[in-house]
N, C-alpha and C positions, 0 to 999 in steps of 0.2 A: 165411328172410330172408338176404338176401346177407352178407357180411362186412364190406363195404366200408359200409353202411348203418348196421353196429355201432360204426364206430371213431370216435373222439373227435379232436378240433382245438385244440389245445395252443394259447391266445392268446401272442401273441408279445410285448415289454415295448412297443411300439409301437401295436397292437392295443389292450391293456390303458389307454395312456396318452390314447390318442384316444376309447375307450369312455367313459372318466372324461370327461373336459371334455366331449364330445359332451352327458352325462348332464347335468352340470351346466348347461350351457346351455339343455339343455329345461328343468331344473327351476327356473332362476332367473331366465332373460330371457323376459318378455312380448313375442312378434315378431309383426310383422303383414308380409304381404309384398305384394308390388304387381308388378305386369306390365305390361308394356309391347314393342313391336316395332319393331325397329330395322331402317331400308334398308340394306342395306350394299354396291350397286351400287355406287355410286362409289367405295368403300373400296379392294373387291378388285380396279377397274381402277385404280386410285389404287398399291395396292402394287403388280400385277405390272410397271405402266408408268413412270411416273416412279421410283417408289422404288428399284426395279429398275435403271433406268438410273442414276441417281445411288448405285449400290452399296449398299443398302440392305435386306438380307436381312430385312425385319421381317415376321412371321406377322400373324395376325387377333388372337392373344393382346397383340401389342405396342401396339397401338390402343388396345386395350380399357385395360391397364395406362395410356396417358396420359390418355386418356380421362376413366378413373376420380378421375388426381391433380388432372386441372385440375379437375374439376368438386370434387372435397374442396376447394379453394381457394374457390371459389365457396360452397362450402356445408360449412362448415367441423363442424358439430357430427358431420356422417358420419364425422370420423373420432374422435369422442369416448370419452371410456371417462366412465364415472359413480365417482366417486370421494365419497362420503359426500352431501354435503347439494350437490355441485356437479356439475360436466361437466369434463372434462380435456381440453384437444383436444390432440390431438398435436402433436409439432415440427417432423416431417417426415409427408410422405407416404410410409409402407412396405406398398409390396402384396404379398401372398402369394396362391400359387399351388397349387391341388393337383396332384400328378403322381402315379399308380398304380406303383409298383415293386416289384421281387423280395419287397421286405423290407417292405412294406405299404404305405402312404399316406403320402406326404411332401408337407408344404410349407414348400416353402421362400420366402424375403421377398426382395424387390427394395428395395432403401434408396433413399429419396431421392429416387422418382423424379419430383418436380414438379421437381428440378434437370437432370437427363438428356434426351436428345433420344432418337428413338427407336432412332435407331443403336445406342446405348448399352444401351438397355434391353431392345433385341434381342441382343445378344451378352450381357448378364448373364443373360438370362433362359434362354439355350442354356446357358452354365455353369451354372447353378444345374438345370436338368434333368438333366448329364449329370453332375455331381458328387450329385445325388438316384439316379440307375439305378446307379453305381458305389458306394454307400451309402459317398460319404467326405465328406458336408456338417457341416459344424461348428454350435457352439451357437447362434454370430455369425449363419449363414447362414439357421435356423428363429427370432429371434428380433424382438422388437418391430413386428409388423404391426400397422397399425392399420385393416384394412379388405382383403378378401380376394374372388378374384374364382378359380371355378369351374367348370371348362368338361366336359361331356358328351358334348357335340356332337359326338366323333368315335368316338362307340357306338352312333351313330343316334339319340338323343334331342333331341325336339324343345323341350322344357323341363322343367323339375325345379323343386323347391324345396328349399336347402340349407341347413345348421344353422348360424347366428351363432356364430362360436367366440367364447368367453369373452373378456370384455377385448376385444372388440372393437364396435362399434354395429353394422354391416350386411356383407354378403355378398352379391354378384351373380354368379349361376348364369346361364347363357348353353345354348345347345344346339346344335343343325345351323345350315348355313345352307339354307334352302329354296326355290326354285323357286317365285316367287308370280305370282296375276296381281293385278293393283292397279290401283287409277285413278291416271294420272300426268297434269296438266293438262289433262284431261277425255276422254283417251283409256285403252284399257285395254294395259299390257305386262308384262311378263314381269321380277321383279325379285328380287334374292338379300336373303331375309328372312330375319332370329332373334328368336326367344323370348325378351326379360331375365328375369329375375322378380330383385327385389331381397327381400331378408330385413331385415329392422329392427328394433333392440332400442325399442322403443315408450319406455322409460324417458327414453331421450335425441333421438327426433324424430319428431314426429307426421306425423300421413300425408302433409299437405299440404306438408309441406317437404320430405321422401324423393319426393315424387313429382315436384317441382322438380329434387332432385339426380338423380334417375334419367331424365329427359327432356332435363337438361341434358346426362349421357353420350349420350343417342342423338343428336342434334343436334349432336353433333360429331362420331360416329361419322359423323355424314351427310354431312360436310363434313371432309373426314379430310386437306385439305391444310393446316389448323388444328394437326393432332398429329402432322405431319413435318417441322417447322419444327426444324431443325439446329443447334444452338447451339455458339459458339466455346469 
C-alpha cells in the first residue's frame, strides 16, 4: 500500500466546528425538502444589459440574495428560529453564503438585505468573499443569519440537497444554469434553467407554505427587473 493511502488529516478548528452543527442539525431538525425550476432567461439578459449599462456589476448570486429577502417578507416564518413553545421571526433579513477557501468553508452574512438594493448587496457580497479567501472575516461578518442560500453550480452540479444550519428554518441550494428546451406560448425554445431544492426545518413551516415561499423566489427570479429597483 502506498504511503500516501496511510497518512491521516488533522481536522482544522473550522472543520471540527461545522462538523458539530452540521451533526446537530441532522440530529435535531426534522427537514423535508422541495424542488422546484427556475427560468432564468430574462435574468442573465436582464444583468448583462440593463444592469450593465446602469453600472451594476451584480452576479446570479445577487438576485437570488434579494430574491430570497423579499420573499421572507412575504412569508415571514422562513426566517424563524423555534424558541420554546413559540417561533421567533427575525428582525432583519440576513443571508449567508458559502464560499469554499484555503482554510475550509466559510460563510459569511449579508445584513439587512430587504434594506439594500442590489448594487449594494453586490459589492458587500465581493467584500465578504474576498475578506473569506484572505481569512480576515470578523465574528460580526459570520454572525446572525437567518436563512442561507448555497450554490454548487460552478462544479458542474445540477442540484444538491443542503443541511439547515442550526438556528436557522431553511436553506436553498441552487446548481448550473442549463440549456433547456421548454414550451414557451405553445412553441418549443431553448431557455437557461436551474435546479432550487429548498431545505425546511418542518418544526416551523409545513410543506404548503415553503412551497409558496420557494415559487415566490422563482417568480421573481422570472421577472428580475423587480430585484434591480435602486433605492436612494
Amino acid at each position: 500500500m502506498q504511503d500516501t493511502l496511510k497518512k491521516s488529516i488533522t481536522l482544522s478548528r473550522i472543520q471540527k466546528l461545522i462538523g458539530c452543527r452540521m451533526l446537530l442539525s441532522k440530529q435535531q431538525i426534522p427537514c423535508f425538502y422541495l424542488q422546484k425550476k427556475a427560468d432564468l432567461t430574462q435574468l442573465l439578459q436582464f444583468r448583462k444589459g440593463p444592469c450593465r449599462k446602469a453600472g451594476i456589476g451584480a452576479g446570479t448570486n445577487d438576485f437570488f440574495f434579494v430574491a430570497m429577502a423579499k420573499a421572507v417578507e412575504k412569508y415571514p416564518l422562513m426566517a424563524g428560529q423555534l424558541d420554546g413553545n413559540s417561533i421567533k421571526i427575525a428582525d432583519s433579513v440576513n443571508v449567508s453564503f458559502a464560499i469554499e477557501t484555503a482554510q475550509g468553508l466559510m460563510v459569511p452574512v449579508i445584513k439587512d438585505v430587504q434594506k439594500k438594493d442590489i448594487r449594494q448587496i453586490a459589492q458587500e457580497a465581493k467584500e465578504l468573499a474576498e475578506k473569506a479567501r484572505t481569512n480576515t472575516l470578523t465574528i460580526d461578518d459570520l454572525s446572525d443569519a437567518c436563512i442561507s442560500l448555497s450554490s454548487l453550480g460552478m462544479l458542474g452540479l445540477t442540484n444538491f440537497i443542503a443541511i439547515t444550519p442550526p438556528g436557522q428554518a431553511s436553506i436553498l441550494a441552487i446548481g448550473k444554469i442549463m440549456d433547456k428546451l421548454v414550451p414557451v406560448d405553445g412553441k418549443i425554445e431553448e431557455r437557461k434553467v436551474m435546479n432550487l431544492t429548498l431545505s425546511v426545518d418542518h418544526r416551523i413551516a409545513n410543506g404548503a407554505y415553503a412551497a409558496k415561499f420557494l415559487s415566490c423566489i422563482v417568480e421573481l427570479l422570472e421577472n428580475p427587473q423587480e430585484l434591480a429597483e435602486i433605492k436612494n
